[in-house]
PyMOL Python script that loads the backbone (N, CA, C, O; Angstrom):
from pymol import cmd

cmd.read_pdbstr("""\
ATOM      1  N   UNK A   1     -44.747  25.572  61.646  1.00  0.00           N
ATOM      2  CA  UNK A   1     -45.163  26.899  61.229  1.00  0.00           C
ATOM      3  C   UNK A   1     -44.541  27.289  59.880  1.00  0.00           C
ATOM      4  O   UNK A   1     -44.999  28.092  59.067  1.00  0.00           O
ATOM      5  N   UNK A   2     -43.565  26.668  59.807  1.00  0.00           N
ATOM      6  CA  UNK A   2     -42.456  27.448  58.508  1.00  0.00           C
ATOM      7  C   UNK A   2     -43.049  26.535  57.383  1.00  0.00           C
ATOM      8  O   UNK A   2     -43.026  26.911  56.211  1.00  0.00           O
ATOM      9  N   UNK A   3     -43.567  25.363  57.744  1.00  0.00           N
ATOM     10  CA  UNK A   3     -44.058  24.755  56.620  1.00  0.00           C
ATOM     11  C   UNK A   3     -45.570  24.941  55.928  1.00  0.00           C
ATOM     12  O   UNK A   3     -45.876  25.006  54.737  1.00  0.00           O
ATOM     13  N   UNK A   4     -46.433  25.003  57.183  1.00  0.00           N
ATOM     14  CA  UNK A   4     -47.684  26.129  56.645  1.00  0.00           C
ATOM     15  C   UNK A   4     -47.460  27.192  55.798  1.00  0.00           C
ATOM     16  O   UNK A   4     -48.095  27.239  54.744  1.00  0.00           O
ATOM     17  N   UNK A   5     -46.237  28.519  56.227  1.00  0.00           N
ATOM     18  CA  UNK A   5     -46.589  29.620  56.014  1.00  0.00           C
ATOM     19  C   UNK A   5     -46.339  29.036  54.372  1.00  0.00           C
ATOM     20  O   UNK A   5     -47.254  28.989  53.551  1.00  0.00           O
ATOM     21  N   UNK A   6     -44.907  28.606  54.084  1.00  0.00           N
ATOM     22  CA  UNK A   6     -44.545  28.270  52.692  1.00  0.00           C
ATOM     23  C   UNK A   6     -45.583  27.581  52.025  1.00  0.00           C
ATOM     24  O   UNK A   6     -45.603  27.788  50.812  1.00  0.00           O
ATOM     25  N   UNK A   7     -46.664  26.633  52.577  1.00  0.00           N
ATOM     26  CA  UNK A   7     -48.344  26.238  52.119  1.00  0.00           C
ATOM     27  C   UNK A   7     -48.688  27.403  51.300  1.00  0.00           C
ATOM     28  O   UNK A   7     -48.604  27.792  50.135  1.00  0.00           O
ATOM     29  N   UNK A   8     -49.200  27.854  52.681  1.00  0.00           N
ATOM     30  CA  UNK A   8     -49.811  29.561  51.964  1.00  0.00           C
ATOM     31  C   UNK A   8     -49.498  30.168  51.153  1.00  0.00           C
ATOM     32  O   UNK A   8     -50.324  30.612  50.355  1.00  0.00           O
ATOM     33  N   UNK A   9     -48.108  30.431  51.042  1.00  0.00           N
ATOM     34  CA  UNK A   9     -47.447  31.164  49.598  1.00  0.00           C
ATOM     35  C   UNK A   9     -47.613  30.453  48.282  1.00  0.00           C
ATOM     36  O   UNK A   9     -47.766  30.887  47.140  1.00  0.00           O
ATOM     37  N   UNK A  10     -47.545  29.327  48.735  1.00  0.00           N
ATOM     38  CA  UNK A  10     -47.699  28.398  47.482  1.00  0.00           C
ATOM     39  C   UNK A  10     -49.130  28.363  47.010  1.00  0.00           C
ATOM     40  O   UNK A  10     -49.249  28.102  45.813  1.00  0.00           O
ATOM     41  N   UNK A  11     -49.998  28.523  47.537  1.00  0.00           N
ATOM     42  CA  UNK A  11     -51.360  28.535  47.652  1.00  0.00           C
ATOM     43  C   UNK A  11     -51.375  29.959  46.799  1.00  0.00           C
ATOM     44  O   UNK A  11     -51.647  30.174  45.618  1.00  0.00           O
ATOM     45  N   UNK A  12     -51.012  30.754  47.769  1.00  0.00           N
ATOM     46  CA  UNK A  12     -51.874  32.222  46.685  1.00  0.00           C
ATOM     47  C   UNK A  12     -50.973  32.618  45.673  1.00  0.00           C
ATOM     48  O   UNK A  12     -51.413  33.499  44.935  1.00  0.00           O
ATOM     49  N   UNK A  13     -49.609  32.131  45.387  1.00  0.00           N
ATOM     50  CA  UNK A  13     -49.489  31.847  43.607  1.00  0.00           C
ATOM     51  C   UNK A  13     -50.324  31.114  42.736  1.00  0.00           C
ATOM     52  O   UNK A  13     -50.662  31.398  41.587  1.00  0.00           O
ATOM     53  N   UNK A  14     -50.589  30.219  43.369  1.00  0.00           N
ATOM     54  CA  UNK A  14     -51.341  29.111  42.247  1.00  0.00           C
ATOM     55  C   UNK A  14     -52.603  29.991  42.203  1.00  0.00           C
ATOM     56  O   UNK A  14     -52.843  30.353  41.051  1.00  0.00           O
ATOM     57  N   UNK A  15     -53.562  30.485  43.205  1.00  0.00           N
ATOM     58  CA  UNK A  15     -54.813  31.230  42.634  1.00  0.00           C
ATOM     59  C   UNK A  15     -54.656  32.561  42.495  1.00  0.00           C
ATOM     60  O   UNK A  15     -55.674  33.220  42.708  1.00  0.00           O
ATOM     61  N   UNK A  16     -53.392  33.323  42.115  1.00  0.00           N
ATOM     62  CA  UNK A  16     -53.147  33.815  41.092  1.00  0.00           C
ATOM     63  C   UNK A  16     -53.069  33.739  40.313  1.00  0.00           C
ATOM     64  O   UNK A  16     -53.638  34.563  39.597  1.00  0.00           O
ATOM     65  N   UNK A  17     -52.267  32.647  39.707  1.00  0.00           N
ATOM     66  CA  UNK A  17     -51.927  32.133  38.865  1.00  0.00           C
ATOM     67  C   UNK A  17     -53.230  31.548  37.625  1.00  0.00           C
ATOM     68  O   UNK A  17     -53.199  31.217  36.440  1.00  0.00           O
ATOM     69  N   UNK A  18     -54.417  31.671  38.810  1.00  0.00           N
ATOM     70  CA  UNK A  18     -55.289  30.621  38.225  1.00  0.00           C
ATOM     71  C   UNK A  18     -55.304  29.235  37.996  1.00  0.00           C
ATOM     72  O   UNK A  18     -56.008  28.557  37.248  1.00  0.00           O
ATOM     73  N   UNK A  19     -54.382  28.925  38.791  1.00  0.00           N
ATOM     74  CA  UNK A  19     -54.489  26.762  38.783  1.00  0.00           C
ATOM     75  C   UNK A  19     -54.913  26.263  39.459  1.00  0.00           C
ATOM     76  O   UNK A  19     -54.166  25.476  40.041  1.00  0.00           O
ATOM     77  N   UNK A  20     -56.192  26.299  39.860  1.00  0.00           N
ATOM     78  CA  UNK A  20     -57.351  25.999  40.551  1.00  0.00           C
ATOM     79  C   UNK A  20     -56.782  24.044  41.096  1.00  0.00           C
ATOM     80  O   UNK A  20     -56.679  23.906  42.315  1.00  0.00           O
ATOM     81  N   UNK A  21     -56.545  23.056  40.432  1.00  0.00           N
ATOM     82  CA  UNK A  21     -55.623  22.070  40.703  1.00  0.00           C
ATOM     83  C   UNK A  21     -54.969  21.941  41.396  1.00  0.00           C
ATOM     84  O   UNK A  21     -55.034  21.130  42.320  1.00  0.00           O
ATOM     85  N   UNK A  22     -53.867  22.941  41.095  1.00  0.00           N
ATOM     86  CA  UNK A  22     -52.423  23.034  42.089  1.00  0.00           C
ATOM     87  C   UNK A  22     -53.006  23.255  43.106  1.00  0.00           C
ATOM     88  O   UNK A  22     -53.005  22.443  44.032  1.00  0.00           O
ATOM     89  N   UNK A  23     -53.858  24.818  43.171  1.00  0.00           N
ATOM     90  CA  UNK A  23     -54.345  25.259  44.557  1.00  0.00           C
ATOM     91  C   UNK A  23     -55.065  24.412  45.513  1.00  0.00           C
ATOM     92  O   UNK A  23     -55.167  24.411  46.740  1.00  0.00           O
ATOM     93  N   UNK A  24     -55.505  23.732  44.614  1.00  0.00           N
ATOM     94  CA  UNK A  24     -56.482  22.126  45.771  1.00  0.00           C
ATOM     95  C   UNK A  24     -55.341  21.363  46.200  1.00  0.00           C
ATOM     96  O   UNK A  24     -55.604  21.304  47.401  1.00  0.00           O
ATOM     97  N   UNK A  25     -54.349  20.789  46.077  1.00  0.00           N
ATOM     98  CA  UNK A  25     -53.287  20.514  45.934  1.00  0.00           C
ATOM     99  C   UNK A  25     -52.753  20.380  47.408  1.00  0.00           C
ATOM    100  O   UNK A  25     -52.634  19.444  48.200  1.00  0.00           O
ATOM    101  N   UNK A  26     -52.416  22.076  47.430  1.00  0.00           N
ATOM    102  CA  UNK A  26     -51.766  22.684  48.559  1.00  0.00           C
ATOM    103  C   UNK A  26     -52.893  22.911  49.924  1.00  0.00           C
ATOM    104  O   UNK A  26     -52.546  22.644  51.075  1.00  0.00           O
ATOM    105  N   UNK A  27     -53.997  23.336  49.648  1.00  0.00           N
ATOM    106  CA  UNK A  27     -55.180  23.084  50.484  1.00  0.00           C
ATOM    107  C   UNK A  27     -55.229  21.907  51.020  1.00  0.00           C
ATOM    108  O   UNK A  27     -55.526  21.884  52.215  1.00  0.00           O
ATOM    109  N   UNK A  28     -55.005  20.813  50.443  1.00  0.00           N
ATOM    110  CA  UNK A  28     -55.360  19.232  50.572  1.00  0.00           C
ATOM    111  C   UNK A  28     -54.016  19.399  51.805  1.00  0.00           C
ATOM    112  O   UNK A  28     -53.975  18.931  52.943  1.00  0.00           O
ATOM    113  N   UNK A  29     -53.210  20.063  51.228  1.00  0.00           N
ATOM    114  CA  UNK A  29     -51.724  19.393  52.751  1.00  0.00           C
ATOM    115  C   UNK A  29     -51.972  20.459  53.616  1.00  0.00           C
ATOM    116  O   UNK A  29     -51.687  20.106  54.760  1.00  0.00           O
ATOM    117  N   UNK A  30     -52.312  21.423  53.579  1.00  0.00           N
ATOM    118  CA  UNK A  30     -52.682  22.312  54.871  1.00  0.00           C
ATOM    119  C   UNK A  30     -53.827  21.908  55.650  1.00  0.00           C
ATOM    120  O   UNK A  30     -54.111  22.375  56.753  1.00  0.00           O
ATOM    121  N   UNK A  31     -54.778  20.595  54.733  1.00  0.00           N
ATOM    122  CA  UNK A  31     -55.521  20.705  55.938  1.00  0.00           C
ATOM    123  C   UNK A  31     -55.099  18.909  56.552  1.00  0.00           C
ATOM    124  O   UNK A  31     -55.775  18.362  57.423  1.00  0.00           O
ATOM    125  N   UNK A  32     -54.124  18.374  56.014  1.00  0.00           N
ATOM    126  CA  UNK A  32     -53.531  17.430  56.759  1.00  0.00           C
ATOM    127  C   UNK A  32     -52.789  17.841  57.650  1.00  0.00           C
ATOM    128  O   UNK A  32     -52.537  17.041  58.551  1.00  0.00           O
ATOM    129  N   UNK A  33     -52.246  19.079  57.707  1.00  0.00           N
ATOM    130  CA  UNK A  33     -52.056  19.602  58.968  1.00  0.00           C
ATOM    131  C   UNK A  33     -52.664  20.334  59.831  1.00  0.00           C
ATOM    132  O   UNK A  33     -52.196  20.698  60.909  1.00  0.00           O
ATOM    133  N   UNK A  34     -53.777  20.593  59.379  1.00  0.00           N
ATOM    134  CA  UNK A  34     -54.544  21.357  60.087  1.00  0.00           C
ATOM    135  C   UNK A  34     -56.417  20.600  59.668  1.00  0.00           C
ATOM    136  O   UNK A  34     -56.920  21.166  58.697  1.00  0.00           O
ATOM    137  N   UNK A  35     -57.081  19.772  60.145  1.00  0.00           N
ATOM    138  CA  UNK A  35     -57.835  18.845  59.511  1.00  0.00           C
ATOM    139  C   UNK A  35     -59.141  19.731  60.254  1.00  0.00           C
ATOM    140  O   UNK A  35     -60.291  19.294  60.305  1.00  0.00           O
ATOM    141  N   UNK A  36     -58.773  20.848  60.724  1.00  0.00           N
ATOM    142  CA  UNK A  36     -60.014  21.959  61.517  1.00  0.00           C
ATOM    143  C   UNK A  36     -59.874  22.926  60.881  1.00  0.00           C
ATOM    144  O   UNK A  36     -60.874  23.631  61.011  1.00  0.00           O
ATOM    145  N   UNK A  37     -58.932  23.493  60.045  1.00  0.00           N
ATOM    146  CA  UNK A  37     -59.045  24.727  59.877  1.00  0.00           C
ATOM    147  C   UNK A  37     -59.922  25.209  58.902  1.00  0.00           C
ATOM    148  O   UNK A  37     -59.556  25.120  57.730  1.00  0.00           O
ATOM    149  N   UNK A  38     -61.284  25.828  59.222  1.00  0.00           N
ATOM    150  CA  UNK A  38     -62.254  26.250  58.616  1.00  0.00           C
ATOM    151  C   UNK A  38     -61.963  26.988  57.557  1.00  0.00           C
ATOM    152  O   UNK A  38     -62.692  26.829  56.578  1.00  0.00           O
ATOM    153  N   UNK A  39     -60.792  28.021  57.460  1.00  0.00           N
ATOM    154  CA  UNK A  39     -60.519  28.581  56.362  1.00  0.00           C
ATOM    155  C   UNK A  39     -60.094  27.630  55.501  1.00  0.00           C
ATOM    156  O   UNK A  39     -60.854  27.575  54.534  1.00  0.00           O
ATOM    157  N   UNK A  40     -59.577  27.183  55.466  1.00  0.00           N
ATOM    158  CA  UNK A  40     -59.414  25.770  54.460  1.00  0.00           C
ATOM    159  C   UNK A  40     -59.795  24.957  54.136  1.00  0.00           C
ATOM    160  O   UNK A  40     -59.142  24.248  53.371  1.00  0.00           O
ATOM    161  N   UNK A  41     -61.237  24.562  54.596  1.00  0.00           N
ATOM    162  CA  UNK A  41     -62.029  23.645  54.174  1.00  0.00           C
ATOM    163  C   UNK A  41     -62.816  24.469  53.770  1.00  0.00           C
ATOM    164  O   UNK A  41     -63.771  23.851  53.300  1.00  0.00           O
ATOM    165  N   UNK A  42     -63.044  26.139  53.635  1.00  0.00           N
ATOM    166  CA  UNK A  42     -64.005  27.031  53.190  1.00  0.00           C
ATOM    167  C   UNK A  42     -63.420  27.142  51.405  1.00  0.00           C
ATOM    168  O   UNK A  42     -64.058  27.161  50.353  1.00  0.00           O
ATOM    169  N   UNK A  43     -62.202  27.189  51.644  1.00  0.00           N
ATOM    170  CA  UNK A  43     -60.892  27.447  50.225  1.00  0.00           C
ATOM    171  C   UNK A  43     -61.084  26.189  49.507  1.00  0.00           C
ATOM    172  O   UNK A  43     -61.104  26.293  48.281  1.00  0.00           O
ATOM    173  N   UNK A  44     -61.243  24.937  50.043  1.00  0.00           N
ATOM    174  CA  UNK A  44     -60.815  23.673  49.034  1.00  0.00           C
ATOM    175  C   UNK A  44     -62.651  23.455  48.852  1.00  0.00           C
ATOM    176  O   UNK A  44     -62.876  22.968  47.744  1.00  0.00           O
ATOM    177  N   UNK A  45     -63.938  23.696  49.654  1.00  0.00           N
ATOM    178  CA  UNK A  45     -64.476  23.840  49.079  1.00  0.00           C
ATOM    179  C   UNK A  45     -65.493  24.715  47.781  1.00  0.00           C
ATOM    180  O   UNK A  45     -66.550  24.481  47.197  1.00  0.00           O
ATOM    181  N   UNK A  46     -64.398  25.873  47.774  1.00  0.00           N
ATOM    182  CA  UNK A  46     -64.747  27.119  46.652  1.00  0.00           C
ATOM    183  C   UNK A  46     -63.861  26.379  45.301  1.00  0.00           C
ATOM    184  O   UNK A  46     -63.913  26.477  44.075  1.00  0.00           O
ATOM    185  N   UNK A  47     -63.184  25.736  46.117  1.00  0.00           N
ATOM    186  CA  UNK A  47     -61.647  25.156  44.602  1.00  0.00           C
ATOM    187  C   UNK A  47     -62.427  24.450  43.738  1.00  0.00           C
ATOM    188  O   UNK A  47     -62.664  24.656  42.547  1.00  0.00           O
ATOM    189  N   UNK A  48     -62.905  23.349  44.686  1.00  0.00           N
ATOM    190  CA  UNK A  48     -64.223  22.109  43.947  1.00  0.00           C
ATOM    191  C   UNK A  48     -65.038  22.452  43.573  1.00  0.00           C
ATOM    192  O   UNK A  48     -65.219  21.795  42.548  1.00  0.00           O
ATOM    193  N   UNK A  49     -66.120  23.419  43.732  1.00  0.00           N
ATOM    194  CA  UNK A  49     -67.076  23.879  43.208  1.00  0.00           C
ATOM    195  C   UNK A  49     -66.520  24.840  41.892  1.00  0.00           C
ATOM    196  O   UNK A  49     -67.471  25.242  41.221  1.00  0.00           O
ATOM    197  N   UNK A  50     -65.257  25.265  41.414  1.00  0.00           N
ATOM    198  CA  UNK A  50     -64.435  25.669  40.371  1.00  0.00           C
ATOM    199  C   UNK A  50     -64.853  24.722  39.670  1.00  0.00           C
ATOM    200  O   UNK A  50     -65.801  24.787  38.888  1.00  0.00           O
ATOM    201  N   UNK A  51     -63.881  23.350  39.998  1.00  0.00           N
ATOM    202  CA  UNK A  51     -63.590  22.621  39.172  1.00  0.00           C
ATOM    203  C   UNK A  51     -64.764  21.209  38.827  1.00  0.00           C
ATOM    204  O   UNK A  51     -64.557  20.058  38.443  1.00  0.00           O
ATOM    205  N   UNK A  52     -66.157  22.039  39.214  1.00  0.00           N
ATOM    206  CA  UNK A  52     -67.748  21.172  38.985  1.00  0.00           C
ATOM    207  C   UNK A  52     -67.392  20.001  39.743  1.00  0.00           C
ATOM    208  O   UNK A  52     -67.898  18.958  39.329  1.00  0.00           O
ATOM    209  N   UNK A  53     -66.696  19.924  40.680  1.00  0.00           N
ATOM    210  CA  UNK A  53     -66.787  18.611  42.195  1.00  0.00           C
ATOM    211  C   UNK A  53     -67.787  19.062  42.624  1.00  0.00           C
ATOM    212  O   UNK A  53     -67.400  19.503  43.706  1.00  0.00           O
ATOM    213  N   UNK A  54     -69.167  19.348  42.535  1.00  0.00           N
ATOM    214  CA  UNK A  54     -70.551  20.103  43.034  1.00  0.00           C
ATOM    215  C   UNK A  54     -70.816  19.064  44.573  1.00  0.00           C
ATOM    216  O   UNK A  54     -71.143  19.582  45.641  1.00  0.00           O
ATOM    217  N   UNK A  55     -70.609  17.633  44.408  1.00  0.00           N
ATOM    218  CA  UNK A  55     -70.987  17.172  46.182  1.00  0.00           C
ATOM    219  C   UNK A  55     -70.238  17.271  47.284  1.00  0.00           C
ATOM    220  O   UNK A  55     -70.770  17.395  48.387  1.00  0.00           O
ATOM    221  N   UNK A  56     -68.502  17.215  47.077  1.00  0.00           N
ATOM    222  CA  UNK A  56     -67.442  17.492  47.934  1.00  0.00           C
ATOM    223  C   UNK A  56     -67.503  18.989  48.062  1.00  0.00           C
ATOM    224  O   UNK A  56     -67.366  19.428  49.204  1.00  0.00           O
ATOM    225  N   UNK A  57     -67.694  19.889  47.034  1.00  0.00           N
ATOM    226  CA  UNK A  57     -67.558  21.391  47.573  1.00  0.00           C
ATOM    227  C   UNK A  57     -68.956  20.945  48.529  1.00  0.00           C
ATOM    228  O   UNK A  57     -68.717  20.361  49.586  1.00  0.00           O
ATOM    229  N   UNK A  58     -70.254  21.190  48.199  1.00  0.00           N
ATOM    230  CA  UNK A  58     -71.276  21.258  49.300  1.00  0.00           C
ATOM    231  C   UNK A  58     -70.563  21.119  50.394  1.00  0.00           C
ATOM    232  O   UNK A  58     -70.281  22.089  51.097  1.00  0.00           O
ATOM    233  N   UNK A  59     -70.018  19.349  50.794  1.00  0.00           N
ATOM    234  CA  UNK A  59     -69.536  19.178  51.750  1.00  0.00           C
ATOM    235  C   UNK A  59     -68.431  19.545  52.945  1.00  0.00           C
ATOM    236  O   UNK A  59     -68.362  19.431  54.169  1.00  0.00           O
ATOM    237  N   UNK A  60     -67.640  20.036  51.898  1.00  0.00           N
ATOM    238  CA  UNK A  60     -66.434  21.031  52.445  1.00  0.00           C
ATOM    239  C   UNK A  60     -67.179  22.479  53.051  1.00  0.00           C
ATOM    240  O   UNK A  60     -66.996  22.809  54.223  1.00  0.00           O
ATOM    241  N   UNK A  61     -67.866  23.134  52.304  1.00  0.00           N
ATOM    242  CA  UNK A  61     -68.619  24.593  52.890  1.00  0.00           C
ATOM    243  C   UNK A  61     -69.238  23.865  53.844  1.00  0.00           C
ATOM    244  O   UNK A  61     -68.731  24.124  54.935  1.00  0.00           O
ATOM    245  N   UNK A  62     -70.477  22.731  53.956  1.00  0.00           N
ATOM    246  CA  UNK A  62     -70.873  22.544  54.773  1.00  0.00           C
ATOM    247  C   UNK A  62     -70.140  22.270  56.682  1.00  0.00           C
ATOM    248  O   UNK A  62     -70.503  22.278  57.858  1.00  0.00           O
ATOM    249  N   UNK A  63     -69.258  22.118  56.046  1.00  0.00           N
ATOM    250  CA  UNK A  63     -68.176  21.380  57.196  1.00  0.00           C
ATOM    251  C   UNK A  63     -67.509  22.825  58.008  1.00  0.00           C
ATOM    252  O   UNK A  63     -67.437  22.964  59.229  1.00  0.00           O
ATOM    253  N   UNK A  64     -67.037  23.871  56.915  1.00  0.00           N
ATOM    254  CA  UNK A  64     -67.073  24.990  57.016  1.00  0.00           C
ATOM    255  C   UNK A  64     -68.144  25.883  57.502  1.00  0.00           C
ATOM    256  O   UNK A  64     -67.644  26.979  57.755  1.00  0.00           O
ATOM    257  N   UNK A  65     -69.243  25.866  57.703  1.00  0.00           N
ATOM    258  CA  UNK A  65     -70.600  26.491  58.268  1.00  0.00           C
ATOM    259  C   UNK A  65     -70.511  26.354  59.618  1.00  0.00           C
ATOM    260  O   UNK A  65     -70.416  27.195  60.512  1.00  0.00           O
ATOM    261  N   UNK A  66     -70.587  24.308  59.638  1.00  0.00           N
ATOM    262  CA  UNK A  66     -70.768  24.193  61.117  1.00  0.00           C
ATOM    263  C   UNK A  66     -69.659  24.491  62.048  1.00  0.00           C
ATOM    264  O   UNK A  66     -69.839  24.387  63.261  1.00  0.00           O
ATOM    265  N   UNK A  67     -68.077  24.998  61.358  1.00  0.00           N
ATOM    266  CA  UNK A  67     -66.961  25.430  62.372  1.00  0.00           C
ATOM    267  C   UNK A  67     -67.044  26.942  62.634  1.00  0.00           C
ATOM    268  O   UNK A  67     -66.722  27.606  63.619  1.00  0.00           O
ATOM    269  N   UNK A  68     -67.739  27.384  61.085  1.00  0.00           N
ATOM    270  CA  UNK A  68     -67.937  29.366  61.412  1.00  0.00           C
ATOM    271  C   UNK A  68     -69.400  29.626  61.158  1.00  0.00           C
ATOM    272  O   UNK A  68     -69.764  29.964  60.031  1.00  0.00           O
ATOM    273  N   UNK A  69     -70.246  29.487  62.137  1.00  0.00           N
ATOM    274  CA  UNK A  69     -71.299  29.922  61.867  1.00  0.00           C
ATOM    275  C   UNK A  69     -71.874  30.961  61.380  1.00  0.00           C
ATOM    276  O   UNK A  69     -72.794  31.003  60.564  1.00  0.00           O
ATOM    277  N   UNK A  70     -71.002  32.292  62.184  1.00  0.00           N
ATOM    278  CA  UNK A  70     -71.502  33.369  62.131  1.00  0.00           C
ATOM    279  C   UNK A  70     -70.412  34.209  61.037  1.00  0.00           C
ATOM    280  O   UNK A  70     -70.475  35.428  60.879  1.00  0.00           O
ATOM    281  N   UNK A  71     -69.520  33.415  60.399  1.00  0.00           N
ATOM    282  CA  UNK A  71     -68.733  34.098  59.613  1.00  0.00           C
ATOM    283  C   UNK A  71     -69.193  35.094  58.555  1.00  0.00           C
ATOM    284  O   UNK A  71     -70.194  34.897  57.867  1.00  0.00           O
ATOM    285  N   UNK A  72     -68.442  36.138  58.457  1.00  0.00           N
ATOM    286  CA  UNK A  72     -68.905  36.867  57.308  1.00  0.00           C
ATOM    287  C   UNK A  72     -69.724  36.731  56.118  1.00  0.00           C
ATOM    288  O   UNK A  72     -70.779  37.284  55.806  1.00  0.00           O
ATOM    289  N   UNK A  73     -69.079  35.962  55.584  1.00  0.00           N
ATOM    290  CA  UNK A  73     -69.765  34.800  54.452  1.00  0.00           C
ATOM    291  C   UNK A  73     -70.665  33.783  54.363  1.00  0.00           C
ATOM    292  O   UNK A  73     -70.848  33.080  53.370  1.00  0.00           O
ATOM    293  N   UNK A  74     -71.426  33.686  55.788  1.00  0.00           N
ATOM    294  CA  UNK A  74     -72.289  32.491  55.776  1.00  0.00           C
ATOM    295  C   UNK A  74     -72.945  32.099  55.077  1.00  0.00           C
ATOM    296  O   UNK A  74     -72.978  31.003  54.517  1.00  0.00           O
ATOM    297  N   UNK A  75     -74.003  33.572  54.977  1.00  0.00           N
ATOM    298  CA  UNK A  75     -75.039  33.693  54.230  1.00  0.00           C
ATOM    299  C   UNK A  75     -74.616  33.322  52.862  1.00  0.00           C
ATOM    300  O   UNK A  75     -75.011  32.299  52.302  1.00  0.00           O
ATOM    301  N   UNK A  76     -73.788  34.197  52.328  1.00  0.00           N
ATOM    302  CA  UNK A  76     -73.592  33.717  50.787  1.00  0.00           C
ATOM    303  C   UNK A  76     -72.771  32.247  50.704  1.00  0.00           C
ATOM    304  O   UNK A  76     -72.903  31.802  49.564  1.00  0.00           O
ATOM    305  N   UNK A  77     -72.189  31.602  51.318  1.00  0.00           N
ATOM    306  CA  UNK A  77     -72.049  30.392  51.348  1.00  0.00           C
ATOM    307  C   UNK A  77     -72.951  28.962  51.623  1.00  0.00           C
ATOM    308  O   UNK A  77     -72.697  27.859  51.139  1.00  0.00           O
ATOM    309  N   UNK A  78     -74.103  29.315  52.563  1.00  0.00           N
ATOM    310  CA  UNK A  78     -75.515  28.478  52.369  1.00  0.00           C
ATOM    311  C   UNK A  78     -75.982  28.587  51.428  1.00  0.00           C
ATOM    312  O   UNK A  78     -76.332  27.536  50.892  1.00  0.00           O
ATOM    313  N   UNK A  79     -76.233  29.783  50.753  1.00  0.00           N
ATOM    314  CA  UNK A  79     -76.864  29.721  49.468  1.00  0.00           C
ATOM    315  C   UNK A  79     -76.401  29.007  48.728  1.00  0.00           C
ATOM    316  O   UNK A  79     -77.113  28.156  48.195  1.00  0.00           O
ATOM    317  N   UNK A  80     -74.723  29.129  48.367  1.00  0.00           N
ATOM    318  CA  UNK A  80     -73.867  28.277  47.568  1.00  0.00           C
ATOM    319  C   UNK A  80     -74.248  26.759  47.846  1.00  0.00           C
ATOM    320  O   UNK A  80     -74.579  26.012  46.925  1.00  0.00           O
ATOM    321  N   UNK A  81     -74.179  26.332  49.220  1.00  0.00           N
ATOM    322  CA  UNK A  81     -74.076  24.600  48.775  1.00  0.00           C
ATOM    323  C   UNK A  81     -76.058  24.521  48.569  1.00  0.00           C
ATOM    324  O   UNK A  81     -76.598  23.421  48.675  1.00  0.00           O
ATOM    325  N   UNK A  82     -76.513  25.196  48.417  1.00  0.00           N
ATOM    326  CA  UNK A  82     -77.897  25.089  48.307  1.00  0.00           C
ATOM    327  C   UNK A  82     -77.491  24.621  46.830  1.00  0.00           C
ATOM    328  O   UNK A  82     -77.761  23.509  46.376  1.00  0.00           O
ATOM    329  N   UNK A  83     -76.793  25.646  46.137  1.00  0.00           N
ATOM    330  CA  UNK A  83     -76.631  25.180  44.472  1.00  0.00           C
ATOM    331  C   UNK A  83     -75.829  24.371  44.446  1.00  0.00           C
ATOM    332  O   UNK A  83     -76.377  23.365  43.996  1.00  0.00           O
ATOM    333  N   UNK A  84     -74.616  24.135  44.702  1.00  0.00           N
ATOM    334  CA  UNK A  84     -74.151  23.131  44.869  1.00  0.00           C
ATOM    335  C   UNK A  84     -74.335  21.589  44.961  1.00  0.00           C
ATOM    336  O   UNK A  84     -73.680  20.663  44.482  1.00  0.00           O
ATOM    337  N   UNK A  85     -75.646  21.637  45.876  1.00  0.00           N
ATOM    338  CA  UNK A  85     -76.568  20.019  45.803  1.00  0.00           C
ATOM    339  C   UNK A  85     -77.463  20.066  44.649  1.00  0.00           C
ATOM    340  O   UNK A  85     -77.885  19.047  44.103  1.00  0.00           O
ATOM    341  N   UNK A  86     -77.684  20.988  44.366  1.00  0.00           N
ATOM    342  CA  UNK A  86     -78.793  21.539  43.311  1.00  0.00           C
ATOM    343  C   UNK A  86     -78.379  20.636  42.035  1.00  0.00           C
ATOM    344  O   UNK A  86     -79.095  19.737  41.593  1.00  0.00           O
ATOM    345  N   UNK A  87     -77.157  20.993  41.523  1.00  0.00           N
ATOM    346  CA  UNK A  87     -76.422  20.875  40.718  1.00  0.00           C
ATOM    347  C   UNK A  87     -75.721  19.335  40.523  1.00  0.00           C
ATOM    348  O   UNK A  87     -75.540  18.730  39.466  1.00  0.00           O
ATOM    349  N   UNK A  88     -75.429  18.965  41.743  1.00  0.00           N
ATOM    350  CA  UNK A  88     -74.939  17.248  41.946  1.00  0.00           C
ATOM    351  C   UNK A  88     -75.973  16.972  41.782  1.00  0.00           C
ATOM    352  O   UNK A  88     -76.130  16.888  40.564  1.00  0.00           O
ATOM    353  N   UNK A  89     -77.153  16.686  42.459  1.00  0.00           N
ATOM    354  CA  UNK A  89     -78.363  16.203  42.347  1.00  0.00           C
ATOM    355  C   UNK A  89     -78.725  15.964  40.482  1.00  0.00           C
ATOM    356  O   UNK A  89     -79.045  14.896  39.959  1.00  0.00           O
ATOM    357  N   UNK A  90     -78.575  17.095  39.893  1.00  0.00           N
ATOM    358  CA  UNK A  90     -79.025  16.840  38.652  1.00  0.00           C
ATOM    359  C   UNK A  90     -77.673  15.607  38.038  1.00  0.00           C
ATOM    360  O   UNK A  90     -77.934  14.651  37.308  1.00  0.00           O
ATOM    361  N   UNK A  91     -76.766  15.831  38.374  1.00  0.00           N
ATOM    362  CA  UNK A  91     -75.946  14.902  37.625  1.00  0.00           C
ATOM    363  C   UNK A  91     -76.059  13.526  38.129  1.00  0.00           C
ATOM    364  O   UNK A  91     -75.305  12.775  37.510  1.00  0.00           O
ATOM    365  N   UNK A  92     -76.833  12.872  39.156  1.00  0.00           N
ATOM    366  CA  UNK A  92     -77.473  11.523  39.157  1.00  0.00           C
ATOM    367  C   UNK A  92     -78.156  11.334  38.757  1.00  0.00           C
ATOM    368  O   UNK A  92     -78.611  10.192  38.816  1.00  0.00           O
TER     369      UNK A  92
END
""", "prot")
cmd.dss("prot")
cmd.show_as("cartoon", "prot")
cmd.util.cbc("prot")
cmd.orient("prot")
């Protein structure tokens, strides 16, 4: 627990901070400890789609959909990996 929470802190400096990097970073070890947690595969795929990773974000939201279906954000997050493939797609 003590090592998550210190995750988290570290996490919302860096996207304060704006280091979209770092913040994938720390996402990447929270979800090695946590390889379900939808909020975090919702976070590392908003990070990637930052940093134009356009097929891993899809995949991360997508992964994220099927754990929160009915989440707040669905809607505007389907739309997202809609662009998201949109967007990979053009870069093959």
């Amino acid at each position: 627990d003590m090592v998550e929470r210190g995750l988290r802190n570290l996490k919302a400096i860096h996207l304060r901070d704006e280091d979209k990097l770092r913040a994938l970073r720390v996402v990447d070890l929270l979800l090695a400890l946590a390889p379900a947690s939808a909020e975090d595969l919702r976070d590392r795929g908003v990070l990637y789609g930052a940093l134009d990773c356009y097929a891993v974000a899809a995949r991360d939201l997508e992964s994220y959909l099927a754990l929160a279906p009915r989440a707040k954000d669905a809607e505007e997050l389907a739309a997202r990996v809609a662009e998201l493939k949109f967007k990979a797609a053009r870069l093959n």
